[in-house]
C-alpha positions as CSV (number, residue, x, y, z in Angstrom):
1,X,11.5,-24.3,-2.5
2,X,11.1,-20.9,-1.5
3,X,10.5,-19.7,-4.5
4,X,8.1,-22.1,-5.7
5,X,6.2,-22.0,-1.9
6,X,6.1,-17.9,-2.6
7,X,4.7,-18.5,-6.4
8,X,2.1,-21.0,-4.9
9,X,1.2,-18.6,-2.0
10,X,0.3,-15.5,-4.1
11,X,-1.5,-18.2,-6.7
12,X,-3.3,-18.6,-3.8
13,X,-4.0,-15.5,-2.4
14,X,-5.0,-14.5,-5.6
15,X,-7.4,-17.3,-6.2
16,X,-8.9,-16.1,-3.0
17,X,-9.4,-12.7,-3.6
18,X,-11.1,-13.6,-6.8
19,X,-13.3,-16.0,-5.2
20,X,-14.0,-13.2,-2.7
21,X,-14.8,-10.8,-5.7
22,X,-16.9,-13.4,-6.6
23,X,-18.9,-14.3,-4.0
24,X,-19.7,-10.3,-3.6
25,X,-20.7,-10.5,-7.0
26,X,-23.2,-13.3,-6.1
27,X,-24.5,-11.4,-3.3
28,X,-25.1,-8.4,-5.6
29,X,-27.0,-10.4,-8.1
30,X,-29.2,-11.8,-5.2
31,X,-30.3,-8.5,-4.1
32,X,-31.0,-7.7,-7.6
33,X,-33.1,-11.0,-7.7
34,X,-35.1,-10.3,-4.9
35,X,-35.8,-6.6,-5.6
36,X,-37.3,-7.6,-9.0
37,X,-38.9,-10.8,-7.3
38,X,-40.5,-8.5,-4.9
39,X,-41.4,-5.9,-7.9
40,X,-43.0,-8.8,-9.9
41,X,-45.1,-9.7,-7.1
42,X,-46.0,-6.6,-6.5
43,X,-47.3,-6.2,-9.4
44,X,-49.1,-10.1,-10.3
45,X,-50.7,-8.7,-6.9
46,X,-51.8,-5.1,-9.0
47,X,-52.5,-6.7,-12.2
48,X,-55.1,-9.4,-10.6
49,X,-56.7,-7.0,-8.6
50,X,-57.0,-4.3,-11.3
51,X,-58.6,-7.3,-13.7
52,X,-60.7,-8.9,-10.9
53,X,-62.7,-5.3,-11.3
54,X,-63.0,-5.5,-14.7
55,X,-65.4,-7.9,-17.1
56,X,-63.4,-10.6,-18.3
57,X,-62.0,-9.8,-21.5
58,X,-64.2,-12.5,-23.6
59,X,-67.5,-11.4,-21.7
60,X,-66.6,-7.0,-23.1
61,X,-65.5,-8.3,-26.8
62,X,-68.2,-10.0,-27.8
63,X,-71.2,-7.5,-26.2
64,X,-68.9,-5.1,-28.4
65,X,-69.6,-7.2,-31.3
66,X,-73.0,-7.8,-30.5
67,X,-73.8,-4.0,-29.9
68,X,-71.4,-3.3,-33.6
69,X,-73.5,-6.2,-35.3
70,X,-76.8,-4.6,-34.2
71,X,-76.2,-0.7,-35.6
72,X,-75.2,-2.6,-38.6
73,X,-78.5,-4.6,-39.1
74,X,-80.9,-1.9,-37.4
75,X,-82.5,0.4,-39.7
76,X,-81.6,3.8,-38.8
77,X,-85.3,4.7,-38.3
78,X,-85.5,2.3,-34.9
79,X,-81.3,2.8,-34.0
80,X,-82.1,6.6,-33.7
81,X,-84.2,6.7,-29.8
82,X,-81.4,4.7,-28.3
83,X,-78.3,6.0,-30.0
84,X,-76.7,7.6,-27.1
85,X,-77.5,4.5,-25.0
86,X,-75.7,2.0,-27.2
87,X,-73.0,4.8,-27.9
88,X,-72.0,4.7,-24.2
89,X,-72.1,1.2,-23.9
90,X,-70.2,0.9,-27.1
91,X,-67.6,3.5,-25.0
92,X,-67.7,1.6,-21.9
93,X,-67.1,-1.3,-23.2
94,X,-63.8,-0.1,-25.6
95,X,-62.3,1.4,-22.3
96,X,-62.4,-1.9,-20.5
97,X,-60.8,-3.4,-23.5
98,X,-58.4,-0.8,-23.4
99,X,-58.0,-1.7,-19.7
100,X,-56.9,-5.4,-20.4
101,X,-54.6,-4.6,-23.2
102,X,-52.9,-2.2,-20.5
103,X,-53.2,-5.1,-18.2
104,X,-51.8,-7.3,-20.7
105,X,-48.9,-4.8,-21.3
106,X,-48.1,-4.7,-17.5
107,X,-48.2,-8.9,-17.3
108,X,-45.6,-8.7,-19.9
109,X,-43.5,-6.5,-18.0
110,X,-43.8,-9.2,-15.4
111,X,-42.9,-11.8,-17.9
112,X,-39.7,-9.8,-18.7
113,X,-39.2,-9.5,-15.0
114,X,-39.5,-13.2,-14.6
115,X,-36.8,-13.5,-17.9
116,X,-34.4,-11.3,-15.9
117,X,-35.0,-13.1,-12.6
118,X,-34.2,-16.6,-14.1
119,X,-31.2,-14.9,-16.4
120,X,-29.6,-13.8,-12.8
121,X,-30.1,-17.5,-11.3
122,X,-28.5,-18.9,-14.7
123,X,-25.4,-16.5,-13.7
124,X,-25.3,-17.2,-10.1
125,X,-24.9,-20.5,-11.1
126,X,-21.9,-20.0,-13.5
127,X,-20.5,-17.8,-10.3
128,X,-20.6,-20.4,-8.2
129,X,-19.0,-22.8,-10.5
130,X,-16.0,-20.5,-10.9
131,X,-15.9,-19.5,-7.2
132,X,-15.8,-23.8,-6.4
133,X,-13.0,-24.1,-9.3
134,X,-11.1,-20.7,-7.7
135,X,-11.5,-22.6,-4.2
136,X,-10.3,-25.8,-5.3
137,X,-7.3,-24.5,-6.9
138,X,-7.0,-22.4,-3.7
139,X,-6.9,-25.3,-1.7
140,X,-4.9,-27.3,-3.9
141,X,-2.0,-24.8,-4.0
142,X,-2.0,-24.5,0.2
143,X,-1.7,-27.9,0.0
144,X,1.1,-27.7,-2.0
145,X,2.6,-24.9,0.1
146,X,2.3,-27.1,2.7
147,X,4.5,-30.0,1.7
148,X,7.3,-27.8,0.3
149,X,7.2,-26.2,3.9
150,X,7.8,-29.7,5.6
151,X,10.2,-30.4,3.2
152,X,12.1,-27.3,3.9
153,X,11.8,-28.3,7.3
154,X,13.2,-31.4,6.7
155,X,15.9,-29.6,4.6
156,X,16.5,-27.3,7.4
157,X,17.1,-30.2,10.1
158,X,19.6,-32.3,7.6
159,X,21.3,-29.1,7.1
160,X,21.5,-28.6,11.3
161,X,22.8,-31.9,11.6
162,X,25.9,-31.3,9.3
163,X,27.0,-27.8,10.3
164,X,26.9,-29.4,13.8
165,X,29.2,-32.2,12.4
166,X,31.0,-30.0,10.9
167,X,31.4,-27.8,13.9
168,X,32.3,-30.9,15.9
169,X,34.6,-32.2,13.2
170,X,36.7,-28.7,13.6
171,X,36.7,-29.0,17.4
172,X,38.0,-32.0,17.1
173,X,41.0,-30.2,14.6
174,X,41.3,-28.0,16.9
175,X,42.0,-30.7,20.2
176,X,44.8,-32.4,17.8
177,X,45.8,-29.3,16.7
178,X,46.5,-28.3,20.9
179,X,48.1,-31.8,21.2
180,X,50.5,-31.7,18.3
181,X,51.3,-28.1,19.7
182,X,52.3,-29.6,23.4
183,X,54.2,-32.3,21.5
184,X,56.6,-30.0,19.6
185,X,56.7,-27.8,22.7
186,X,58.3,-30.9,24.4
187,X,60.0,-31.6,21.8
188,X,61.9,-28.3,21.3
189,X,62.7,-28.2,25.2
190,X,64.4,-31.9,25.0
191,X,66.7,-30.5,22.0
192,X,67.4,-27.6,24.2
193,X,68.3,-29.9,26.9
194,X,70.3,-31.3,24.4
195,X,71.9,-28.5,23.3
196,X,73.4,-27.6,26.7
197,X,74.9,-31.1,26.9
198,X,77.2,-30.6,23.5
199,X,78.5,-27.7,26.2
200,X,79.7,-30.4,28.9
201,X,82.7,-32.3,28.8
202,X,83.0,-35.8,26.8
203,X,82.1,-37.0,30.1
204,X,79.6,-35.1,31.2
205,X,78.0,-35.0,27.8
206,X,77.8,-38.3,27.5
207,X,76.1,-38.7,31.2
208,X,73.8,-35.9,30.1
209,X,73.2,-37.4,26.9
210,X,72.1,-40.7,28.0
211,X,70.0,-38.7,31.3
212,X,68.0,-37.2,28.3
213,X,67.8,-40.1,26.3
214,X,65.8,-42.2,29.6
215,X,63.9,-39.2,30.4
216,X,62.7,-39.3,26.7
217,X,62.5,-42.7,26.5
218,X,60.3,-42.4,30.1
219,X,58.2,-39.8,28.2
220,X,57.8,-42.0,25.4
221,X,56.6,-44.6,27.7
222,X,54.2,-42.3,29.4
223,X,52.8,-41.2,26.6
224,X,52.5,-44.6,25.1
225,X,51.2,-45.4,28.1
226,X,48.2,-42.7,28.0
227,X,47.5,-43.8,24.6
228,X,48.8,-40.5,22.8
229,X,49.9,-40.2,19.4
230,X,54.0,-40.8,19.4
231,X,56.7,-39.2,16.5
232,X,59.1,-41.3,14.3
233,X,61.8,-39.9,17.0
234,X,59.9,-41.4,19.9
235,X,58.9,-44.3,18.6
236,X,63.0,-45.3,18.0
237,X,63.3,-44.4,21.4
238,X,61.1,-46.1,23.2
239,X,62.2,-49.4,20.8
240,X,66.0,-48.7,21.7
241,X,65.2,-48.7,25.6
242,X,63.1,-51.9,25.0
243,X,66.1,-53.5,23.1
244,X,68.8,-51.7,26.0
245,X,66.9,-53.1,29.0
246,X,66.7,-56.8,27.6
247,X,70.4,-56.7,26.9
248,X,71.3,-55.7,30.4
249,X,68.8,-58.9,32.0
């Protein structure tokens, strides 16, 4: 789960920092947008005043035809006293021509600026569309993270609970352990006890024999008593006194 939460997390980071990338991107292309928006208005705004000075384009070609058609069907005789005249018209008019083609030329720049402008929202667009499917997968992937976090939580909590019952499960080893050591500890001082008795006389050993056997059998009883756990050994004797103390009533 680790694993998986640490593949998801740098899926996500770096579905972040390419949306990040992206979004810089856009912000780039804006600028670009609005600097050649600004540069087309700019210059609709020169084109239309530059043409507002001028003849409209129609009115200059055909007193240019008009003034051509009249040198051709004037005799040369009449055409001679106002060459110069029509000359400089003729001139005037051909640089205002020339003006509107230049004009023309300049709106087509503005065209092209117009192509580039839309060709810039077209990609902003795609952008965006990768930035929202970057985001999404973003999002989708914390999610993710998320849930393998609470289950790891979850993980982490069953896993407290057992090493605590594990820990209380070798306490517990540990009391019986203590027990069964204070047992045998009483058990080796009663063979010691009766150990000294084989010293004594018949008599004697036999008085000290049966002194130990009631003082075990009244341990046996205290013990059984208090609930503890008894041995095989006990367990006879504490049955034999039973069986000795009926016989005697």
């Amino acid at each position: 789960m680790r694993t998986e939460a640490g593949r998801l997390r740098e899926d996500r980071d770096s579905a972040n920092q390419e949306a990040a990338s992206i979004k810089q991107r856009i912000g780039q292309l804006r600028n670009e947008a609005e600097e050649k928006r600004k540069r087309l208005e700019e210059l609709d705004s020169e084109v239309d005043q530059d043409r507002s000075r001028l003849p409209s384009k129609r009115r200059l070609a055909s007193r240019l035809g008009h003034i051509e058609w009249e040198i051709m069907t004037t005799p040369t005789v009449e055409m001679l006293p106002k060459e110069k005249e029509i000359a400089d018209e003729a001139k005037e008019l051909e640089m205002g021509l020339t003006a509107h083609a230049d004009l023309d030329i300049r709106e087509d720049e503005g065209l092209k600026l117009l192509a580039e402008i839309k060709a810039i929202g077209i990609s902003i667009q795609d952008l965006r569309k990768d930035a929202e499917k970057l985001h999404e997968r973003g999002t989708e992937n914390h999610e993710k993270m998320i849930a393998l976090r609470q289950k790891a939580s979850e993980e982490r909590e069953r896993a407290n609970d057992a090493h605590a019952k594990f820990v209380e499960r070798i306490q517990t080893i540990r009391t019986v352990r203590e027990e069964l050591a204070a047992v045998r500890k009483e058990i080796r001082a009663i063979r010691g006890k009766i150990g000294e008795a084989e010293t004594l006389t018949r008599a004697e050993k036999k008085q000290a024999l049966e002194a130990a056997k009631k003082e075990m059998v009244a341990e046996a009883k205290r013990k059984f008593n208090a609930g503890k756990k008894l041995t095989l050994d006990e367990l006879k004797l504490l049955y034999e006194g039973e069986g000795e103390s009926e016989e005697e009533e």
